[in-house]
TORKOL-641147 format. One record per atom (N, C-alpha, C): residue number from 1; atom name; residue in three letters; x, y, z. Coordinates in steps of 0.1 Angstrom, whole numbers, padded with zeros to 4 digits. Each point is the difference from the previous one (the first is absolute). Layout:
// TORKOL-641147
(NUM, 'CA', 'ALA', (X, Y, Z))
...
//
This chain:
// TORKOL-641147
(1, 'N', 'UNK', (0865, 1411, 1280))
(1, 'CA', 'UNK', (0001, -0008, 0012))
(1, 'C', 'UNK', (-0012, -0010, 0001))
(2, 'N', 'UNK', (-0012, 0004, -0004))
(2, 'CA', 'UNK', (-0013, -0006, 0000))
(2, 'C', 'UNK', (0003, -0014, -0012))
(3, 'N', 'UNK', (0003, 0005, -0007))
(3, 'CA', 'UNK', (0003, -0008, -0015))
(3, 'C', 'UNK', (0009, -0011, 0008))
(4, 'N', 'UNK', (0008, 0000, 0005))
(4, 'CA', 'UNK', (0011, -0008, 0004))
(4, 'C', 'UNK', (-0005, -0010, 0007))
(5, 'N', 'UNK', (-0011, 0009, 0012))
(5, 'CA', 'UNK', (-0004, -0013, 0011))
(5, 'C', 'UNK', (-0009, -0008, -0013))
(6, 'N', 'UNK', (-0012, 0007, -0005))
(6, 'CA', 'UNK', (-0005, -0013, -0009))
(6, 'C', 'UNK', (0002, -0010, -0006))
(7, 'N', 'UNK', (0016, 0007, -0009))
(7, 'CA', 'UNK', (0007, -0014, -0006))
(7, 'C', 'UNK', (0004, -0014, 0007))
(8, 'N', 'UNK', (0004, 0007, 0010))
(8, 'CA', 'UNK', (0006, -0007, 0012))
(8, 'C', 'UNK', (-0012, -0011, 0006))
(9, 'N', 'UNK', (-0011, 0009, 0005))
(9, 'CA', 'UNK', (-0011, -0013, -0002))
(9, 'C', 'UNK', (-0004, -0007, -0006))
(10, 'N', 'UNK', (0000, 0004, -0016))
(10, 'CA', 'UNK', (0000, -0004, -0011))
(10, 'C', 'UNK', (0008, -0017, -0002))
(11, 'N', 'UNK', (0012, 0003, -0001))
(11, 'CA', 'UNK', (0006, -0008, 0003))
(11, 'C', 'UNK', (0003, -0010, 0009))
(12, 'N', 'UNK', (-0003, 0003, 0010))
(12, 'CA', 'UNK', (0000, -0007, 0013))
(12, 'C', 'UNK', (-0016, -0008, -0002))
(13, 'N', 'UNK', (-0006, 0005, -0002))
(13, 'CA', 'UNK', (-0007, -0009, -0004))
(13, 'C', 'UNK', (-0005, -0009, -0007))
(14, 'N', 'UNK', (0007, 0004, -0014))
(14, 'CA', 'UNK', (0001, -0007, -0012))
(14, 'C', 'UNK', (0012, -0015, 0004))
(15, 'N', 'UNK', (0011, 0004, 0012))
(15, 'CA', 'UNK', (0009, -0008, -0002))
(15, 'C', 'UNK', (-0009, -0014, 0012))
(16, 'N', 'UNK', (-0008, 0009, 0011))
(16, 'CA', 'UNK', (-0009, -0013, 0008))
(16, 'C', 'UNK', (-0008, -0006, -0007))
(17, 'N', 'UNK', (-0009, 0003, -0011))
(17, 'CA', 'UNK', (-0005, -0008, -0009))
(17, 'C', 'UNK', (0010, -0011, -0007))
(18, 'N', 'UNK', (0012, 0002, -0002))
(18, 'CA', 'UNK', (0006, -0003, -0012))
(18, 'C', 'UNK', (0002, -0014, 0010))
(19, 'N', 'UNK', (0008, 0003, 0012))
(19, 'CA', 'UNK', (0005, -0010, 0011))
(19, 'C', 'UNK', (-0013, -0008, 0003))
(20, 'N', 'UNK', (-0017, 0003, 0001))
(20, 'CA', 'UNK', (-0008, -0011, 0002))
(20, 'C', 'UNK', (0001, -0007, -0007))
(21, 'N', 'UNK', (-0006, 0005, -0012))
(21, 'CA', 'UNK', (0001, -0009, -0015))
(21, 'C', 'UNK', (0012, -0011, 0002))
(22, 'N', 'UNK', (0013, 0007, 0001))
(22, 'CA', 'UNK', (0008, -0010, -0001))
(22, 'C', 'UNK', (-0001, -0013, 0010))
(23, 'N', 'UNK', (-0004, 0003, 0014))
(23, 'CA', 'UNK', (-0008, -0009, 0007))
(23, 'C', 'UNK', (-0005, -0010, 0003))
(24, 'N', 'UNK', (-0013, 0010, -0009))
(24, 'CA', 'UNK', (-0013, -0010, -0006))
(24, 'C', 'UNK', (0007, -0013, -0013))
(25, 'N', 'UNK', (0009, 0002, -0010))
(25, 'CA', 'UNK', (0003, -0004, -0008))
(25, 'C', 'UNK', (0005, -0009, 0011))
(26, 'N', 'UNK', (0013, -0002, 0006))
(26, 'CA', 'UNK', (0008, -0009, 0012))
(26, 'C', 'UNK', (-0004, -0008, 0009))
(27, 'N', 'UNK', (-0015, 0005, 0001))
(27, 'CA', 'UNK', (-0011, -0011, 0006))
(27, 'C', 'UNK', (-0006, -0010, -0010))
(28, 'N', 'UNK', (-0002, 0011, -0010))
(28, 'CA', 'UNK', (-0009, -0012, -0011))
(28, 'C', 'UNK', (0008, -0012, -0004))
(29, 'N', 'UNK', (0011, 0007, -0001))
(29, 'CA', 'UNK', (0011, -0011, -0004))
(29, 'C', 'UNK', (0003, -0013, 0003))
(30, 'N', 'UNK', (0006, 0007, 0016))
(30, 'CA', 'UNK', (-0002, -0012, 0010))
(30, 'C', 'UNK', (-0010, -0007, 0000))
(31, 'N', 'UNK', (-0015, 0002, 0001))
(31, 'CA', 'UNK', (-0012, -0009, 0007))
(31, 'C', 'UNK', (0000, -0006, -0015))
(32, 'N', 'UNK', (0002, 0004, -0015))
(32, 'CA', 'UNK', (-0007, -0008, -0011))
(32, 'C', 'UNK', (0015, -0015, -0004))
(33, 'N', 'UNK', (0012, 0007, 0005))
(33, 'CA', 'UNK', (0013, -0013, -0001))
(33, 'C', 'UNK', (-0004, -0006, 0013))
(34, 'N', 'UNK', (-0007, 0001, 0009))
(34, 'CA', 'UNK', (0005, -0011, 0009))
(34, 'C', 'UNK', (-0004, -0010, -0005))
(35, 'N', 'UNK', (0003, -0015, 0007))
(35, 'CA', 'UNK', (-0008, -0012, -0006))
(35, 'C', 'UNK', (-0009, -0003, 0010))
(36, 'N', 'UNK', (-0007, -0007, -0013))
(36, 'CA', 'UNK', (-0013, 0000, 0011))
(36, 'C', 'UNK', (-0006, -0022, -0006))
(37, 'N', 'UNK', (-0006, -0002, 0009))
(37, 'CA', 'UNK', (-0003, -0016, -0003))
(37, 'C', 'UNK', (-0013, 0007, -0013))
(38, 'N', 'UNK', (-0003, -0014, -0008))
(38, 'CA', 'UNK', (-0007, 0001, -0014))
(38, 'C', 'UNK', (-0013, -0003, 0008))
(39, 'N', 'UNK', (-0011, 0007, -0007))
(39, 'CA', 'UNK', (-0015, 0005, 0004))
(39, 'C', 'UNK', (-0008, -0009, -0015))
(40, 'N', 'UNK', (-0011, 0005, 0006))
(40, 'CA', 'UNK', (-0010, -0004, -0015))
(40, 'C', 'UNK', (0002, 0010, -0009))
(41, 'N', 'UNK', (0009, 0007, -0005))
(41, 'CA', 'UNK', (0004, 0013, -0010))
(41, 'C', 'UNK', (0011, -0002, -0005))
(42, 'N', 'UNK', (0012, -0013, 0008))
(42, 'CA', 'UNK', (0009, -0002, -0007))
(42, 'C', 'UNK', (0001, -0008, -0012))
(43, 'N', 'UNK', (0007, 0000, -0009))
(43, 'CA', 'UNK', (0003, -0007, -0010))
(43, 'C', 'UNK', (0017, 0001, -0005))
(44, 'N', 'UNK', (0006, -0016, 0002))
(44, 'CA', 'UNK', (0010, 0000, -0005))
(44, 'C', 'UNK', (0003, -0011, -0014))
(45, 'N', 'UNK', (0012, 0008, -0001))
(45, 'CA', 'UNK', (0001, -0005, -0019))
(45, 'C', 'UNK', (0011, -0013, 0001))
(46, 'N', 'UNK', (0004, -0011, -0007))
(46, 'CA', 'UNK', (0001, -0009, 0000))
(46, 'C', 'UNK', (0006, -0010, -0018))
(47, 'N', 'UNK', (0009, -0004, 0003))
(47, 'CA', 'UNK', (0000, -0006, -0017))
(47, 'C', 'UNK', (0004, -0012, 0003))
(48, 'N', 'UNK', (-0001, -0007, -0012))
(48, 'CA', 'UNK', (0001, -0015, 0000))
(48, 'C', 'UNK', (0009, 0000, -0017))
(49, 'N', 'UNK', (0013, -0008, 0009))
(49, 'CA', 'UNK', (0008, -0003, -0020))
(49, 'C', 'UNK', (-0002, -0015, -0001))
(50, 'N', 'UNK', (-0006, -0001, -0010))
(50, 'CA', 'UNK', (-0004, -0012, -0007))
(50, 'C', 'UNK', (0013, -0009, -0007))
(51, 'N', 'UNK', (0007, -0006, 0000))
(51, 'CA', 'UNK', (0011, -0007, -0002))
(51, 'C', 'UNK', (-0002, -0010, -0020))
(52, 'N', 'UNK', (-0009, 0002, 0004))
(52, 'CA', 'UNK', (-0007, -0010, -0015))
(52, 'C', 'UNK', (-0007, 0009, -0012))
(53, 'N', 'UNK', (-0001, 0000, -0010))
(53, 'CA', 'UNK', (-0009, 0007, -0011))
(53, 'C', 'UNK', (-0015, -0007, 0003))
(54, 'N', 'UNK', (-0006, 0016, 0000))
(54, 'CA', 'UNK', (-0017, -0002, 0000))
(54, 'C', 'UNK', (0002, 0008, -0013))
(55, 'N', 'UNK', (-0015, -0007, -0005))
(55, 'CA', 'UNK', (-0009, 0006, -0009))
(55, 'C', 'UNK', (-0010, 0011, 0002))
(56, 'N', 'UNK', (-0007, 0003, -0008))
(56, 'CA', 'UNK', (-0015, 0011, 0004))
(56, 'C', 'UNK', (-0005, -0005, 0009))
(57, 'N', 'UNK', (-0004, -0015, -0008))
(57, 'CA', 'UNK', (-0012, -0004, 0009))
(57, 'C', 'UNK', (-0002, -0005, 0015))
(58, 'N', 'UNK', (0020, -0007, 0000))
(58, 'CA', 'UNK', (0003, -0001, 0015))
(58, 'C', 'UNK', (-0005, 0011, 0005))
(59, 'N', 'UNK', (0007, 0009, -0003))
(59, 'CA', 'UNK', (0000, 0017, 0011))
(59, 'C', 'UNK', (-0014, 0002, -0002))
(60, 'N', 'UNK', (-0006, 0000, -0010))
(60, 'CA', 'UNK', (-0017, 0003, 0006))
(60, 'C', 'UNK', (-0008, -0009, 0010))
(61, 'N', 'UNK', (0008, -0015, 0004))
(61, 'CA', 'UNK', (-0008, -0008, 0006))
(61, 'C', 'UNK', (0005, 0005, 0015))
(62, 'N', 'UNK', (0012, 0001, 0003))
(62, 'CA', 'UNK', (0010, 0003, 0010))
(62, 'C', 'UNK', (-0005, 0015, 0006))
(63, 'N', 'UNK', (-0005, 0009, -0012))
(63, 'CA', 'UNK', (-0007, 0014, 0008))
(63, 'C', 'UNK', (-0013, -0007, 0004))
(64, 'N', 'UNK', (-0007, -0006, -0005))
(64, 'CA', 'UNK', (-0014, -0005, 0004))
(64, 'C', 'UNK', (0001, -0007, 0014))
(65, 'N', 'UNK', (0011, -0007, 0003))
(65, 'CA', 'UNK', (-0001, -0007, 0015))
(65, 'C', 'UNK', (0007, 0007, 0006))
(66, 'N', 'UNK', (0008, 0012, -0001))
(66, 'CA', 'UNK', (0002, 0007, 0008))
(66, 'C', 'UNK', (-0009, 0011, 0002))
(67, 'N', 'UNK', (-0007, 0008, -0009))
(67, 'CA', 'UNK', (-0015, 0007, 0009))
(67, 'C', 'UNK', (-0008, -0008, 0007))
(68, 'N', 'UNK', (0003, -0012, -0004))
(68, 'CA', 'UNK', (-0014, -0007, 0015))
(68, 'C', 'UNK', (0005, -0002, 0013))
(69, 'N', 'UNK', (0017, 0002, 0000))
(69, 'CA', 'UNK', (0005, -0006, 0014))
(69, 'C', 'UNK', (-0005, 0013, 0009))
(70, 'N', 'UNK', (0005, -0006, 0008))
(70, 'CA', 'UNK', (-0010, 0015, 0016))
(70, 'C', 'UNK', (0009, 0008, -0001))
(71, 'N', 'UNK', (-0003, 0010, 0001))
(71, 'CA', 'UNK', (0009, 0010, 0006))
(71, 'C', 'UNK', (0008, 0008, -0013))
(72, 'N', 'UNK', (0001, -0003, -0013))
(72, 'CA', 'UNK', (0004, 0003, -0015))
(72, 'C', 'UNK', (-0008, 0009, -0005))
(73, 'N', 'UNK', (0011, 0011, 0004))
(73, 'CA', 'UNK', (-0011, 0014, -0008))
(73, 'C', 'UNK', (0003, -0001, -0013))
(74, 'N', 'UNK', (0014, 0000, -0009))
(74, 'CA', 'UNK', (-0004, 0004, -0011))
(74, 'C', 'UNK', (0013, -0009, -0011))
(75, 'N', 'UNK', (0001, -0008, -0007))
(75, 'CA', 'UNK', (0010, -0007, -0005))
(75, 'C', 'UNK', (0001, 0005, -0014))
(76, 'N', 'UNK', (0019, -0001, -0003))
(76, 'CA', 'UNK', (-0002, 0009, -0019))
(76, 'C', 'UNK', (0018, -0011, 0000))
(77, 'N', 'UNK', (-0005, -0003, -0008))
(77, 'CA', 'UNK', (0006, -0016, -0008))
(77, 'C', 'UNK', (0011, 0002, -0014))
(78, 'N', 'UNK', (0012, 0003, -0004))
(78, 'CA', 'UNK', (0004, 0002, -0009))
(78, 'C', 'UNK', (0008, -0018, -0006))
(79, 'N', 'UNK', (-0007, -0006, -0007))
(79, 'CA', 'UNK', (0001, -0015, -0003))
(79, 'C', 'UNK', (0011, 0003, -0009))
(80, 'N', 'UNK', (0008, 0011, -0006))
(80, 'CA', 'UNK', (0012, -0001, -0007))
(80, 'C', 'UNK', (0016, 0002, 0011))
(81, 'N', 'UNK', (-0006, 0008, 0009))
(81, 'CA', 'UNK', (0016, -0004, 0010))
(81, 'C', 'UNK', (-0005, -0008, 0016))
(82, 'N', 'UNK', (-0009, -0011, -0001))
(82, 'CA', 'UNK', (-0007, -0006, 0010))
(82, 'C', 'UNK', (-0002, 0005, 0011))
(83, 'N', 'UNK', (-0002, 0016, 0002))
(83, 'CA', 'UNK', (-0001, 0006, 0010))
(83, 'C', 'UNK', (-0016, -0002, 0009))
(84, 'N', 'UNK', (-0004, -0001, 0008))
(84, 'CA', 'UNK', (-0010, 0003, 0005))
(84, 'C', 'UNK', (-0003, 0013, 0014))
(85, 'N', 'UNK', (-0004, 0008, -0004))
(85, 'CA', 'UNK', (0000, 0011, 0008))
(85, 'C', 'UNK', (-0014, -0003, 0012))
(86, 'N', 'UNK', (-0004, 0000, 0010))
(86, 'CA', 'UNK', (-0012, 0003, 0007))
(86, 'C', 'UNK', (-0001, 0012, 0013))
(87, 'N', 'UNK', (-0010, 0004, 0001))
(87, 'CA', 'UNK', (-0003, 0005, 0009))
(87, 'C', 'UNK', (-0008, -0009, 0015))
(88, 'N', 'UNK', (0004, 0004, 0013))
(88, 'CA', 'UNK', (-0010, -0008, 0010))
(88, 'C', 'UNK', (-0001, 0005, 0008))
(89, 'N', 'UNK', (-0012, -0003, 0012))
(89, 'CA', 'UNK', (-0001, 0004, 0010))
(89, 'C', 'UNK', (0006, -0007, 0010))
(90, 'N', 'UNK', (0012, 0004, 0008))
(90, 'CA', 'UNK', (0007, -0003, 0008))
(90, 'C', 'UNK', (-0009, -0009, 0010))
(91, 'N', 'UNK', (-0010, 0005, 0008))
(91, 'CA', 'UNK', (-0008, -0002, 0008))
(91, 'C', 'UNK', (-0010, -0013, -0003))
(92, 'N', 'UNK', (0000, -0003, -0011))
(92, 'CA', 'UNK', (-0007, -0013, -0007))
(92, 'C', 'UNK', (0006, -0011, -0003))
(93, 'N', 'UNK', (0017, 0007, -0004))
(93, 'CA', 'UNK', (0005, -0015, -0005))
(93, 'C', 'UNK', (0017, 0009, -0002))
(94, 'N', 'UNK', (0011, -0013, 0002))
(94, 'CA', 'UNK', (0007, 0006, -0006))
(94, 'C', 'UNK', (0008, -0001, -0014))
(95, 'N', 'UNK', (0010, 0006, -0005))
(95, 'CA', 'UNK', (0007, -0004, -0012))
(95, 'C', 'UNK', (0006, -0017, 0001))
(96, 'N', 'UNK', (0008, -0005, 0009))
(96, 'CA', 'UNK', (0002, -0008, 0002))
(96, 'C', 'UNK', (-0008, -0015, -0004))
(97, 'N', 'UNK', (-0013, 0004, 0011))
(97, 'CA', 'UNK', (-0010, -0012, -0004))
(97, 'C', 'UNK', (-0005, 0003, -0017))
(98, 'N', 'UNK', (-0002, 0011, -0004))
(98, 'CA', 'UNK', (-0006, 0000, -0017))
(98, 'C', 'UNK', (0013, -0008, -0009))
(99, 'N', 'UNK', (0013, 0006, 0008))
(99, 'CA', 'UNK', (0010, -0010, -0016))
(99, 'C', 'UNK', (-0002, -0015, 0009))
(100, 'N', 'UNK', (0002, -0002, 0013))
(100, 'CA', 'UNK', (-0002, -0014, 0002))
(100, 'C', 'UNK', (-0013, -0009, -0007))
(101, 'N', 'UNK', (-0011, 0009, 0000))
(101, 'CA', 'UNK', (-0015, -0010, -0005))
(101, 'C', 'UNK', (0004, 0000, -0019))
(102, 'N', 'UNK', (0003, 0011, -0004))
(102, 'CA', 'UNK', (0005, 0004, -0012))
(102, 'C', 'UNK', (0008, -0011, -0004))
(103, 'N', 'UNK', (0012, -0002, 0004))
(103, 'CA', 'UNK', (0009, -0010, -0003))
(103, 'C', 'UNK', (-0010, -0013, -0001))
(104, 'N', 'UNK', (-0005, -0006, 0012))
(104, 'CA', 'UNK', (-0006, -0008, 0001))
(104, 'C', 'UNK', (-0011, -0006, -0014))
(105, 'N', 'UNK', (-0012, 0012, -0001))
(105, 'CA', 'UNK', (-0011, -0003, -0002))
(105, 'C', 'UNK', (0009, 0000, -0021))
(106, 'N', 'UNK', (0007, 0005, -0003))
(106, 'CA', 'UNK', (0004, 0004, -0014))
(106, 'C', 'UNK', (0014, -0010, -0005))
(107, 'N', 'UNK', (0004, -0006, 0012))
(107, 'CA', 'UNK', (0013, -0009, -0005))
(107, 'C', 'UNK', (0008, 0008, -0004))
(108, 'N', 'UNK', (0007, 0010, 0003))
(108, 'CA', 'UNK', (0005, 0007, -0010))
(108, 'C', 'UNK', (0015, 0003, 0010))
(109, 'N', 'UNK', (0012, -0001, -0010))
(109, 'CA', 'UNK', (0009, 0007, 0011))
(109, 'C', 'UNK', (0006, 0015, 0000))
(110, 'N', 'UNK', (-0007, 0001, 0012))
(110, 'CA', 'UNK', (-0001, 0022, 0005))
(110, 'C', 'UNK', (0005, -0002, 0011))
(111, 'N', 'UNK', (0000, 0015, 0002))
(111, 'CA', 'UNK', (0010, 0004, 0015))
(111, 'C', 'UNK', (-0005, 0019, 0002))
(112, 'N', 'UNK', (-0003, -0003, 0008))
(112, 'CA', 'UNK', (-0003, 0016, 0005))
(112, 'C', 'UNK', (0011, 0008, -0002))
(113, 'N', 'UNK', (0002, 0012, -0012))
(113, 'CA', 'UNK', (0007, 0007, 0004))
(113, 'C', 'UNK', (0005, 0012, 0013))
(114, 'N', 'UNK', (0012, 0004, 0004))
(114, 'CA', 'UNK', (-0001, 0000, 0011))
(114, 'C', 'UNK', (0016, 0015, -0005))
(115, 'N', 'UNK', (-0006, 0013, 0003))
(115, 'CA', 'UNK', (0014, 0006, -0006))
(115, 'C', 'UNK', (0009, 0005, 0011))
(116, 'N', 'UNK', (0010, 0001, -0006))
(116, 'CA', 'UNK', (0014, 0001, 0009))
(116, 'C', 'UNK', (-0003, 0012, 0008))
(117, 'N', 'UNK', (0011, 0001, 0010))
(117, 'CA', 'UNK', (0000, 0014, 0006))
(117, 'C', 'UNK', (0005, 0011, -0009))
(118, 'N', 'UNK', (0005, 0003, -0009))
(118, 'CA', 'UNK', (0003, 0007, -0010))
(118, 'C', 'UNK', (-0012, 0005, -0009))
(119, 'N', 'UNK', (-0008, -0011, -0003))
(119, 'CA', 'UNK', (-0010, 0000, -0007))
(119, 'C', 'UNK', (-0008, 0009, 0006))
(120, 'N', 'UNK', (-0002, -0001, 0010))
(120, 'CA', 'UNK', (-0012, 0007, 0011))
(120, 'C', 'UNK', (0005, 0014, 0001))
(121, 'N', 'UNK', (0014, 0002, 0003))
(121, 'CA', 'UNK', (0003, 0011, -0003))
(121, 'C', 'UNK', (-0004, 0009, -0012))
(122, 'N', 'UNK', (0000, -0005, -0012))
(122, 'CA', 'UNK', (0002, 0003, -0012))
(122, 'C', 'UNK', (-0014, 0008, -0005))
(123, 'N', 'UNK', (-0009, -0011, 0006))
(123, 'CA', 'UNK', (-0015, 0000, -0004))
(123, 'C', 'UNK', (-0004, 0005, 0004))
(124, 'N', 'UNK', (-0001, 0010, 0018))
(124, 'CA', 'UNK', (-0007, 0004, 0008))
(124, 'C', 'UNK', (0001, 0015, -0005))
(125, 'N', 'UNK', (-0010, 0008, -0002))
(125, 'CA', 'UNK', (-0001, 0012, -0001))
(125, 'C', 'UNK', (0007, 0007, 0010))
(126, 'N', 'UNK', (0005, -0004, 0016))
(126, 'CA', 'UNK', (0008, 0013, 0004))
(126, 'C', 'UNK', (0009, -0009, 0005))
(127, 'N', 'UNK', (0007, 0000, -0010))
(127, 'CA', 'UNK', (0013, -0008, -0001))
(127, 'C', 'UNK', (0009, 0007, 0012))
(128, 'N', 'UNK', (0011, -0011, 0005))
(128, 'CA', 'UNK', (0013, 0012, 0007))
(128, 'C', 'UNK', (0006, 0009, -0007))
(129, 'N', 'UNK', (0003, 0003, -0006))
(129, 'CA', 'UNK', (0006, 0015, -0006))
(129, 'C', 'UNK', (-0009, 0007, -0007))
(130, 'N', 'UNK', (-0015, -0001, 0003))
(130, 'CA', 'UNK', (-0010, 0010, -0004))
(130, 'C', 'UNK', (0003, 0009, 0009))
(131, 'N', 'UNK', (-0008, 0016, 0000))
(131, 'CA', 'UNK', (0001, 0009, 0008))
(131, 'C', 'UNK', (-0014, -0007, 0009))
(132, 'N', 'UNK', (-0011, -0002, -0002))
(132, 'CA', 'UNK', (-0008, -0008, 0005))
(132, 'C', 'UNK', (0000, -0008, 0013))
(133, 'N', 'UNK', (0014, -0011, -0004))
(133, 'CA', 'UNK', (0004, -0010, 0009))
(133, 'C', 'UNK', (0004, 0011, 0008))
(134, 'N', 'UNK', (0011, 0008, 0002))
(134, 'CA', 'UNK', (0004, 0005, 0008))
(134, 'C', 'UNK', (-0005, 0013, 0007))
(135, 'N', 'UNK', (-0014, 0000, -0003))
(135, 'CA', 'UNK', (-0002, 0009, 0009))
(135, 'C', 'UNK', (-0015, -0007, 0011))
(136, 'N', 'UNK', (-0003, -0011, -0007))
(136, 'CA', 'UNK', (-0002, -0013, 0008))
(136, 'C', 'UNK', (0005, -0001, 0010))
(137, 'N', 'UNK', (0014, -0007, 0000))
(137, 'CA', 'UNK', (0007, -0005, 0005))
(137, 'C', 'UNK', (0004, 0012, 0012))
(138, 'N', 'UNK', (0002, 0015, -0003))
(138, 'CA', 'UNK', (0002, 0011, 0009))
(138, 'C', 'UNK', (-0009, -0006, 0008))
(139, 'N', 'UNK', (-0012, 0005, -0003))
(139, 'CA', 'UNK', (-0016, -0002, 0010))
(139, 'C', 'UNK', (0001, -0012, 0006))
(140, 'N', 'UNK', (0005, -0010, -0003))
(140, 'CA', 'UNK', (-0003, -0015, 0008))
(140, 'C', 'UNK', (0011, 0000, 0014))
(141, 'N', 'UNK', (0007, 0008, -0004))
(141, 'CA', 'UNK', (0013, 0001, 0012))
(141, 'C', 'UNK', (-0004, 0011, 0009))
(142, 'N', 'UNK', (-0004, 0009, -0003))
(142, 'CA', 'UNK', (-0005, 0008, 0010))
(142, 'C', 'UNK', (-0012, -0008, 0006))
(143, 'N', 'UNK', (-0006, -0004, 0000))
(143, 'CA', 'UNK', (-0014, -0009, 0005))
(143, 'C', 'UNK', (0004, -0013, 0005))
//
């Protein structure tokens, strides 16, 4: 009879632990997906398709005036499929004005790439039919 109540505590308390955690996890969730406006910590990613053949030396001159522009954390240049990748600080400058001065300052005919809603789906680590997404998606509805 002694044995029994223990378990019973045992368990009952194992299962209230189990239900915080779960909780805590439901909160974290929520507060780290909500959106929030971009700070001096954000950084978003950005590409530019180049319409024309560059060379090395283009793409070395094109990364060189793109680390001096403001706000350009970090540029990586693949001059065989005219890709231009960058990083920036939202808060300094945006994508838009970098391909507009870019187009400008380089003559060149580009266009910001810009991907589909499929795309975004595809790419996002907690895709809709992750288990991820939907247990997101639980927590956002209850809140």
């Amino acid at each position: 009879m002694m044995k029994n109540k223990w378990i019973k505590k045992v368990l009952l308390g194992a299962s209230a632990v189990f239900m915080l955690l779960v909780a805590i996890l439901g909160v974290h969730i929520y507060l780290v997906t909500r959106p929030k406006a971009p700070d001096e910590h954000t950084i978003i990613m950005a590409r530019i398709d180049i319409k024309e053949a560059i060379n090395k030396e283009q793409a070395d001159k094109i990364a060189g005036w793109m680390n001096l522009q403001s706000g350009i954390d970090h540029v990586f240049i693949n001059p065989a499929t005219q890709i231009v990748v960058f990083t920036f600080l939202p808060i300094k400058t945006s994508a838009n004005t970098i391909v507009s001065d870019f187009k400008t300052h380089f003559n060149l005919t580009a266009a910001r790439y810009m991907p589909s809603e499929e795309e975004m789906k595809g790419g996002c680590p907690v895709a809709s039919t992750s288990s991820s997404y939907k247990a997101v998606a639980f927590f956002r509805h209850l809140f």
